[in-house]
C-alpha positions in Angstrom: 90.2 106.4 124.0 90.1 105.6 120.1 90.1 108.8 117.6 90.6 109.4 114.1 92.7 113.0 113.0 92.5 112.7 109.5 89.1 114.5 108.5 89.0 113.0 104.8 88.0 109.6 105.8 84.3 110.4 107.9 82.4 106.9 108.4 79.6 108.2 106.3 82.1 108.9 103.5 83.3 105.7 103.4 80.0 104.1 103.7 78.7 105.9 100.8 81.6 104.9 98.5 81.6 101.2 99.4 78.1 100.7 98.9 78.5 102.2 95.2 78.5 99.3 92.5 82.2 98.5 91.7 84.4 97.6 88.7 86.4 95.0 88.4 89.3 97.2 88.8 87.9 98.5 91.5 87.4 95.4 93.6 91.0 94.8 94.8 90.8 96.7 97.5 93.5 96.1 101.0 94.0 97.8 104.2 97.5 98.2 104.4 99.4 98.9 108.0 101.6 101.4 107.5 103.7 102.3 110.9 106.4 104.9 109.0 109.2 101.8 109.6 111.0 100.1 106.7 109.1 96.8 106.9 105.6 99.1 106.5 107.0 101.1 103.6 108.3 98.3 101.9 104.8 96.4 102.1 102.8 99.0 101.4 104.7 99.6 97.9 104.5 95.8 97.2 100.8 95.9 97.9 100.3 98.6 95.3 102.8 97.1 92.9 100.3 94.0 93.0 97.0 96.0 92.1 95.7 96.5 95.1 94.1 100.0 96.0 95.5 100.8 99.5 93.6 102.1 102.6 97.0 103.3 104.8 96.0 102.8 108.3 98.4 104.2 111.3 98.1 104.3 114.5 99.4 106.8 117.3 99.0 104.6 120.1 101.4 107.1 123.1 104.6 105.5 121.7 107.6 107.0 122.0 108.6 107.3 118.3 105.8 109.4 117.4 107.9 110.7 114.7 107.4 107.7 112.5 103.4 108.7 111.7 104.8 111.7 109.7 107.1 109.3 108.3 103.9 107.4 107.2 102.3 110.7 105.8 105.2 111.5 103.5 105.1 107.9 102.2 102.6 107.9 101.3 102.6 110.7 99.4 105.8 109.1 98.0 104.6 105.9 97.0 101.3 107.8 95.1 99.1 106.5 97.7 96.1 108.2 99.9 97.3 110.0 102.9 96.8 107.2 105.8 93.7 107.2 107.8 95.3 107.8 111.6 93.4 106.6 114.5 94.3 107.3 118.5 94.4 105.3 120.7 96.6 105.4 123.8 98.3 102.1 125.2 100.1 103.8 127.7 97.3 103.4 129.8 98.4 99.7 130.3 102.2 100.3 130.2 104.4 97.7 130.0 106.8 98.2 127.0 109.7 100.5 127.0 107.8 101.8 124.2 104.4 103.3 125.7 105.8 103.6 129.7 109.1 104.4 131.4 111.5 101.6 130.7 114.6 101.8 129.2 114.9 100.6 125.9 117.8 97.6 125.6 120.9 99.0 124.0 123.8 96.7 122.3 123.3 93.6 121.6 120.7 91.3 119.1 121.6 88.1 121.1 118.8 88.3 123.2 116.8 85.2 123.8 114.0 86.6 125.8 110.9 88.6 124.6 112.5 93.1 124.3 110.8 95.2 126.9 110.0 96.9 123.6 107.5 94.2 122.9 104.1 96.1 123.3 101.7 93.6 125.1 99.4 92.5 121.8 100.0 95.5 119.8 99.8 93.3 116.3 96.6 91.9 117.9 95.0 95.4 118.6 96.2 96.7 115.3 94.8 94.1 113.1 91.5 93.8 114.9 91.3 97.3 113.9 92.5 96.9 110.5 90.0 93.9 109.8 86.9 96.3 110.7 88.3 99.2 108.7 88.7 96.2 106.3 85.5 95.5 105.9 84.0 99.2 105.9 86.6 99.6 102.6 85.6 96.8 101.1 88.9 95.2 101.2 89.1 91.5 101.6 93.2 91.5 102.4 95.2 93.0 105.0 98.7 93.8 104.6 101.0 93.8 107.5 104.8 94.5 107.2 105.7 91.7 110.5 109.1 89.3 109.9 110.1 86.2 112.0 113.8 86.6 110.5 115.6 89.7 111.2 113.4 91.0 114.2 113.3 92.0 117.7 112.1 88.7 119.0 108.0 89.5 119.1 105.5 86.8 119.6 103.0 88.7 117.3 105.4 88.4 114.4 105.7 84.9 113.9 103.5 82.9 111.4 101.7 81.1 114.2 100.3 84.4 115.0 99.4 85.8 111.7 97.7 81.9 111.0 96.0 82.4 114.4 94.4 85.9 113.5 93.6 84.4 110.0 91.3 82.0 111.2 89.8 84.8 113.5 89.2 87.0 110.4 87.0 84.7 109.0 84.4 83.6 111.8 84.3 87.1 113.9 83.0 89.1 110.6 80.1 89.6 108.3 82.2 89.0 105.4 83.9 86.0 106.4 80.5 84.2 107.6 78.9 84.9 104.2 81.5 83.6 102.4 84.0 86.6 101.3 87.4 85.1 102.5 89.8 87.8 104.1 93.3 87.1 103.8 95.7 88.5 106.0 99.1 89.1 104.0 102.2 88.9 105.7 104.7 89.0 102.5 108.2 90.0 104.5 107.5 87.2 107.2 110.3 85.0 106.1 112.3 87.3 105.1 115.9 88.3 106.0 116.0 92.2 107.0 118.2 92.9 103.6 116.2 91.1 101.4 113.2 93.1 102.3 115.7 96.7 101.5 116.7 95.3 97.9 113.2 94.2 97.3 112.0 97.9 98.6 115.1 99.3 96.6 113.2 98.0 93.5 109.6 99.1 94.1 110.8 102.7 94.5 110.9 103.1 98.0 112.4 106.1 99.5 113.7 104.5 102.4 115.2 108.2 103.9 111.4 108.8 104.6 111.4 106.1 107.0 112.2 105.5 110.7 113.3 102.5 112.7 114.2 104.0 116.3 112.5 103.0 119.5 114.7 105.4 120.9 115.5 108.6 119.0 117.6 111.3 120.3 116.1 114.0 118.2 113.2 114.4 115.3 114.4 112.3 112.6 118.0 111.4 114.2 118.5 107.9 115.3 119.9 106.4 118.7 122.2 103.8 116.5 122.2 101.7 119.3 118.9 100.3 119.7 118.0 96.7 118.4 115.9 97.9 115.6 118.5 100.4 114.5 121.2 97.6 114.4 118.8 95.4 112.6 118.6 98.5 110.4 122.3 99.0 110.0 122.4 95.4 109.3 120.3 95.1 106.5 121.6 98.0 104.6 125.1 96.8 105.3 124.5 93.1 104.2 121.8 94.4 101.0 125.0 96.5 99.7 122.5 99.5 100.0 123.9 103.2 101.4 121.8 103.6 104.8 120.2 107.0 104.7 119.5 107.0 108.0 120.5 110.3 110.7 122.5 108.0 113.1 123.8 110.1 117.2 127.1 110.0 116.9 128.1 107.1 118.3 126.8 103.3 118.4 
């Protein structure tokens, strides 16, 4: 079942304002997915630092780590955005991912070489099918999305084949796209190496304490440690020379 908690965003609303004539400063417009995780935060602050007005979208999709969508509330707040639209929309009816169904989550070791059982079956591909209607409700022409094929947990949807795939998708499933209005789906951090994405967040203002990582947290806001995202976590602030402000269990 899909749902929307955040009253300030009604469809008629937004219809109303994107049908009023725009300024050129107005016309930059992006839908930016914002998950409450470092890679979103950082994103959404460069999408802003580039002009664009940001439509925050977050989903609460039966994971786990619910935590992190009040982790996308407060930054946005923090980065001077509007509060994220938040839409429901429960993928624990499928299962399979330690995320969304009762499977432990891998502990210990980033030397995988098999897909996590954290992978979500084709979460990025549900997100960003929603983000490209929202998209075009907004007005906006680009989609941000915070995925990396670097420093990751080893996702299919998170590779530049993917985001390529869905680009071409964009462009001959919607109204703009067939009338000539290219949307762009903006993966800025893909290539990027977990602590180049910190020092780059470290200088667009991001408050990274504000943020969660854990697919398996002990406590509201207190990190496992042990995790693959909380070592690729650990590992980015260690190798960026930035002080992790992150509530780690006490032990790893």
């Amino acid at each position: 079942m899909l749902g929307v908690d955040d009253a300030r965003y009604p469809k008629r609303q937004i219809a109303q304002n994107s049908s009023k004539p725009m300024t050129v400063a107005q016309t930059k417009r992006a839908v930016v997915l914002l998950s409450g995780g470092l890679d979103s935060a950082t994103v959404l602050a460069l999408a802003k630092s580039r002009g664009f007005e940001c439509f925050a979208l977050t989903f609460r999709y039966g994971q786990r780590h619910e935590f992190e969508i009040e982790c996308a509330k407060r930054l946005a707040v923090s980065l001077g955005v509007a509060a994220p639209l938040v839409m429901s929309l429960d993928l624990r009816a499928f299962g399979g991912s330690a995320l969304t169904d009762d499977i432990d989550v891998p502990e210990g070791s980033l030397n995988r070489h098999e897909v996590p059982a954290t992978y979500v079956p084709a979460r990025n591909t549900i997100f960003l099918s929603l983000a490209l209607a929202y998209a075009e409700v907004t007005g906006s022409n680009d989609i941000f999305i915070g995925v990396n094929a670097l420093d990751y947990s080893g996702y299919p949807d998170c590779r530049p084949e993917f985001i390529d795939a869905f680009q071409k998708l964009a462009n001959i499933a919607t109204k703009v796209g067939v009338e000539g209005s290219v949307v762009a789906i903006q993966a800025p951090l893909i290539e990027m190496t977990k602590s180049e994405i910190i020092k780059l967040g470290t200088r667009l203002g991001v408050d990274y304490s504000q943020t969660t990582s854990c697919y398996s947290p002990v406590d509201v806001g207190v990190a496992c440690g042990n995790c693959d995202a909380c070592l690729l976590r650990k590992k980015g602030f260690a190798e960026a020379g930035v002080a992790d402000p992150t509530r780690y269990a006490n032990y790893v």
